[in-house]
C-alpha positions as CSV (number, residue, x, y, z in Angstrom):
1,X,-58.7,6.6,-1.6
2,X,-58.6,2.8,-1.1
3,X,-59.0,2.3,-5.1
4,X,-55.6,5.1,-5.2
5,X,-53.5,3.4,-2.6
6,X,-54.5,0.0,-4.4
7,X,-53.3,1.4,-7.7
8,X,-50.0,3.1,-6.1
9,X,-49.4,-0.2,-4.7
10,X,-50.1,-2.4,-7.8
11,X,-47.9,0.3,-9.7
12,X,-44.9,0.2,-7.3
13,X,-45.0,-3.6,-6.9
14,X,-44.7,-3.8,-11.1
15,X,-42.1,-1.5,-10.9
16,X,-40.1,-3.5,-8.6
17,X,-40.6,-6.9,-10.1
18,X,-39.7,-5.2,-13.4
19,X,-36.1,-4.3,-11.2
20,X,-35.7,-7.5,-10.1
21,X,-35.8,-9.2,-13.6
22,X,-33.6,-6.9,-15.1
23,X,-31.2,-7.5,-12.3
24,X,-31.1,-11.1,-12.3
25,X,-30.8,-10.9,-16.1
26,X,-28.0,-8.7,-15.8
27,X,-26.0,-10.0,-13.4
28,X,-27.0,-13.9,-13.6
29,X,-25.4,-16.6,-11.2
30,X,-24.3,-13.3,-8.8
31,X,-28.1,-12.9,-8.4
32,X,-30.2,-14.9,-6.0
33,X,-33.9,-14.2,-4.9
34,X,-33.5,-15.0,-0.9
35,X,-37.3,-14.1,-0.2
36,X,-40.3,-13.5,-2.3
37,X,-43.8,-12.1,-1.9
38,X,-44.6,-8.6,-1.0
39,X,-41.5,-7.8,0.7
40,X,-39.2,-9.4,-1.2
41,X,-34.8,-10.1,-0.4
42,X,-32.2,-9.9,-2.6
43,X,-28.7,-10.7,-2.8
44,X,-25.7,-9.7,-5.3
45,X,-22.1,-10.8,-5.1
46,X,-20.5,-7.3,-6.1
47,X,-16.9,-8.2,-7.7
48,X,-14.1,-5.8,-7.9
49,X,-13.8,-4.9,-11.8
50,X,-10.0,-5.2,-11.4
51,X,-9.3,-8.0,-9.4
52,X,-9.1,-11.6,-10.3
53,X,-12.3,-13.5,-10.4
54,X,-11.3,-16.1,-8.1
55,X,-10.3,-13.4,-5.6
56,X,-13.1,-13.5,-3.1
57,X,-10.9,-10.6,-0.7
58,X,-12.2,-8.8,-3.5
59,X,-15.9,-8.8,-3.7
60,X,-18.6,-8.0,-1.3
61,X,-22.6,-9.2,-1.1
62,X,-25.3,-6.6,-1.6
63,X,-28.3,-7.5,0.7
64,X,-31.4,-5.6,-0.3
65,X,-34.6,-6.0,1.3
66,X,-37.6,-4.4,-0.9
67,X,-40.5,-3.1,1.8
68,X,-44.0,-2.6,0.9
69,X,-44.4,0.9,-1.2
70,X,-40.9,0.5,-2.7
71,X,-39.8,2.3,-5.0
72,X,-42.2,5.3,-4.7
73,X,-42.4,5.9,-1.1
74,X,-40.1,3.8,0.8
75,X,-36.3,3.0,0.1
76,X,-34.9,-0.4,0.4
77,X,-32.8,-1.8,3.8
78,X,-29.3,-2.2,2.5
79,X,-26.7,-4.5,4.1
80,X,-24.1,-6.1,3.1
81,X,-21.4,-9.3,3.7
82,X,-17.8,-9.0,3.6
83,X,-15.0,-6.7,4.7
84,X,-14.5,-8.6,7.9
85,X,-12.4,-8.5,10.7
86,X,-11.1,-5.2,12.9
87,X,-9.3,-4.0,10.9
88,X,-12.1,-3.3,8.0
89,X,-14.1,-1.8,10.2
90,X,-13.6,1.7,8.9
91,X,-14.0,0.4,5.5
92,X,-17.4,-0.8,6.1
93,X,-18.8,1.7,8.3
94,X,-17.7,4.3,4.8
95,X,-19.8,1.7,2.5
96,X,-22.3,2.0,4.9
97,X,-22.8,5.5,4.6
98,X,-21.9,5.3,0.4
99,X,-24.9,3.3,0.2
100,X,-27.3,5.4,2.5
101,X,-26.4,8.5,0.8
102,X,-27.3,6.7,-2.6
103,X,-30.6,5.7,-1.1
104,X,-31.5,8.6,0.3
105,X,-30.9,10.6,-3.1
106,X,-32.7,7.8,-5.2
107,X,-35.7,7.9,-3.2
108,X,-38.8,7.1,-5.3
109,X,-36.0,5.8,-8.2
110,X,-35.5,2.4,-8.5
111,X,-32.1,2.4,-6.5
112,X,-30.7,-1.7,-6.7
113,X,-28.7,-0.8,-9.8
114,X,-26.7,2.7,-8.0
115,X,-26.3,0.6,-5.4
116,X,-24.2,-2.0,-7.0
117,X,-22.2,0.7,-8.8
118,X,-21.6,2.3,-5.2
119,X,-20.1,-1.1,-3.9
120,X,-18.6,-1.5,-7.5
121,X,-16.7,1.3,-7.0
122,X,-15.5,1.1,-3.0
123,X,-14.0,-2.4,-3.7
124,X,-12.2,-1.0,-6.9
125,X,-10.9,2.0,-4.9
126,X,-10.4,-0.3,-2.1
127,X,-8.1,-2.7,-4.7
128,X,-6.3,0.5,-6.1
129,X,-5.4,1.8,-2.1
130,X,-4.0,-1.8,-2.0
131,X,-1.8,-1.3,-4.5
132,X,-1.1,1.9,-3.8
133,X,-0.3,0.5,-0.5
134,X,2.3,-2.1,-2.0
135,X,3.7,0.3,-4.4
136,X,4.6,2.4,-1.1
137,X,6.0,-0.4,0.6
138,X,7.8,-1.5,-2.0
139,X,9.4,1.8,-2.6
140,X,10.3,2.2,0.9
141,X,11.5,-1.3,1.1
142,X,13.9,-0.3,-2.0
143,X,14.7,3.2,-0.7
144,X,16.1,1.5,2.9
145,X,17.9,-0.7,0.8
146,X,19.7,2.3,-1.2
147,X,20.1,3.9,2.3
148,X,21.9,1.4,4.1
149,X,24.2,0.3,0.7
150,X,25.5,3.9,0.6
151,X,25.7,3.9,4.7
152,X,27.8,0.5,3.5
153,X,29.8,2.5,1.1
154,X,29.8,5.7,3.5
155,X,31.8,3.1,6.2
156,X,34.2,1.5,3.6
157,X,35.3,4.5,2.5
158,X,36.2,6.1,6.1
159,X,37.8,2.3,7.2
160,X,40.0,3.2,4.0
161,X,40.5,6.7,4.9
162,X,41.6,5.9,8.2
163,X,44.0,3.3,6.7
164,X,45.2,5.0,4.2
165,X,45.8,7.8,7.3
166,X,47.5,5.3,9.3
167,X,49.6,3.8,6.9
168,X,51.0,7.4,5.9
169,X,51.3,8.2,9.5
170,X,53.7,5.4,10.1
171,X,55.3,6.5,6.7
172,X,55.8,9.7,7.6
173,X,57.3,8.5,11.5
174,X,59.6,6.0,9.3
175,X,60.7,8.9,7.4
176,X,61.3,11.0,10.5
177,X,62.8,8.3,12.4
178,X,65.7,8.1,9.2
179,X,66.1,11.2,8.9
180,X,66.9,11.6,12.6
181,X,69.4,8.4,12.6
182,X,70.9,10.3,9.4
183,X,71.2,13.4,11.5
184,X,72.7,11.7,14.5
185,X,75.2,9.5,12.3
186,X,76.0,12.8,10.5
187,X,76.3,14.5,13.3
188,X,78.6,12.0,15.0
189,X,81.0,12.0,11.9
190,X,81.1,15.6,12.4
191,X,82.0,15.0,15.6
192,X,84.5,12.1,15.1
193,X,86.7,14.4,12.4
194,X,86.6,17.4,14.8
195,X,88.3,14.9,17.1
196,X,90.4,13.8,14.8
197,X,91.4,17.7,13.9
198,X,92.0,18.3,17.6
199,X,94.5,15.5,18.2
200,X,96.1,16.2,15.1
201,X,96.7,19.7,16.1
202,X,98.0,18.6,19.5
203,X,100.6,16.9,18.1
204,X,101.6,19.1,15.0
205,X,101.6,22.0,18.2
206,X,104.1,19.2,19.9
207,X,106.4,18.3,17.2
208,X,106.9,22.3,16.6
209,X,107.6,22.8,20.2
210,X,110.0,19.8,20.7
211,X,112.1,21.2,17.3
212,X,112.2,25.0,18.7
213,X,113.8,23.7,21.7
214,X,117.5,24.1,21.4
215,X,119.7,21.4,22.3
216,X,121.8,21.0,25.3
217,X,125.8,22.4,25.2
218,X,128.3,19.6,24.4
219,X,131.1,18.8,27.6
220,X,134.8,19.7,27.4
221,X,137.3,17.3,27.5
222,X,140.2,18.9,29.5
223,X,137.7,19.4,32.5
224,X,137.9,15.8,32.6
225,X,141.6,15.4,32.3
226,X,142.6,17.6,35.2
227,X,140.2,16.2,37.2
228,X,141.8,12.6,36.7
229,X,145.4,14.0,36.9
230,X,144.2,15.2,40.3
231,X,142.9,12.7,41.4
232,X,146.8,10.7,40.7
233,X,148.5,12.8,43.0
C-alpha cells in the first residue's frame, strides 16, 4: 500500500511540475513561482484580452496553491488580487464562485489552465458591461439633450404663439376701436343733417305761413278830413 501511495504521489507530483512548466512557458513574465517544494504557489497576472496592456483596472492575479495529492485527489486553493474597493465586491464574490465551480468539475484534471480562461473571461465580460455601461450613459446623456432642445423648441414656439395672439388681439381691438369711432362719427353726421333738415323745415313751414297771411286793409282819407274840419269849429 505504501509502495501505491508512493507511486500515486510520485505520479501526481510529475503531473503537476509538468503544469507548472507549461504554464510558465506559456504565459512567461505573468508567471512567477511564489513557493516551491511539495506544496508549491503560483501566481498569474490574468489580462483582459480587450483592454489595453497598460490598463492594470483590467487584469486580475490568479493565486494558486498546489497541496499534496494534486491533481488526482485534491484540488488547488484559488485566490485571487484585484477588483478592489466596495463597490467590486459583487464582482469578486461571482469570480469566486466561477473559479470554485471550475475546480470542483476539474477535480483530478489539471485545472491551472480553466482557471485562467475563467478569470480571462470575467474581466473581458467585465470590460464589455463597462462599455455597455458607457454606451448607456452616453445614450441617455444624448437622449436628455434631444429632450430638453425640443422642450427648448416646445417653449419658443408657445412664447410665439402667445405673441403672435397678443399682437392680433390688440389688432383686432384697434380694428374695433375704428370701426366704432367710424360708427359714432357716422352716426353723428347723421345726426348733424337731420338737424339741419329740421331747421330747414321750420323755416320753409315759416316763410309759407308769413306769405298766406293776408295783409292789413289800407285807411281812408276823408275819415281824416272830417275829423280835422271838426276839430276847426
Amino acid at each position: 500500500e505504501e509502495e501505491e501511495e508512493e507511486e500515486e504521489s510520485s505520479d501526481s507530483t510529475l503531473r503537476r511540475d509538468n503544469e507548472l512548466l507549461s504554464l510558465e512557458a506559456m504565459y512567461g513574465d505573468d508567471f512567477s513561482l511564489q513557493r516551491r517544494g511539495r506544496q508549491p504557489k503560483i501566481a498569474i497576472e490574468v489580462k483582459c484580452p480587450d483592454a489595453d496592456t497598460d490598463d492594470r483596472s483590467s487584469s486580475c492575479t490568479l493565486v494558486i496553491e498546489y497541496p499534496c495529492g494534486y491533481p488526482e485527489h485534491l484540488s488547488p486553493k484559488v485566490t485571487f488580487e484585484g477588483l478592489e474597493g466596495p463597490s467590486n465586491k459583487h464582482k469578486r464574490d461571482d469570480l469566486r464562485r466561477r473559479l470554485a465551480t471550475m475546480a470542483e468539475e476539474r477535480a483530478g484534471e489539471e485545472v491551472t489552465f480553466d482557471l485562467v480562461l475563467v478569470v480571462s473571461e470575467f474581466l473581458s465580460e467585465d470590460a464589455s458591461g463597462g462599455a455597455d455601461l458607457l454606451t448607456e450613459m452616453a445614450t441617455r446623456m444624448q437622449e436628455r439633450a434631444a429632450e430638453e432642445e425640443a422642450e427648448r423648441n416646445e417653449r419658443s414656439r408657445t412664447q410665439r404663439e402667445e405673441e403672435a395672439a397678443a399682437l392680433a388681439d390688440a389688432e383686432s381691438a384697434e380694428l374695433l376701436l375704428g370701426k366704432e369711432l367710424d360708427q359714432q362719427i357716422a352716426d353723428e353726421k347723421s345726426r348733424r343733417a337731420e338737424v339741419a333738415q329740421e331747421q330747414r323745415r321750420v323755416r320753409s313751414a315759416s316763410l309759407d305761413a308769413a306769405a298766406e297771411e293776408p295783409p292789413p286793409p289800407p285807411e281812408e282819407a276823408g275819415e281824416g278830413v272830417d275829423e280835422e274840419g271838426e276839430d276847426d269849429e
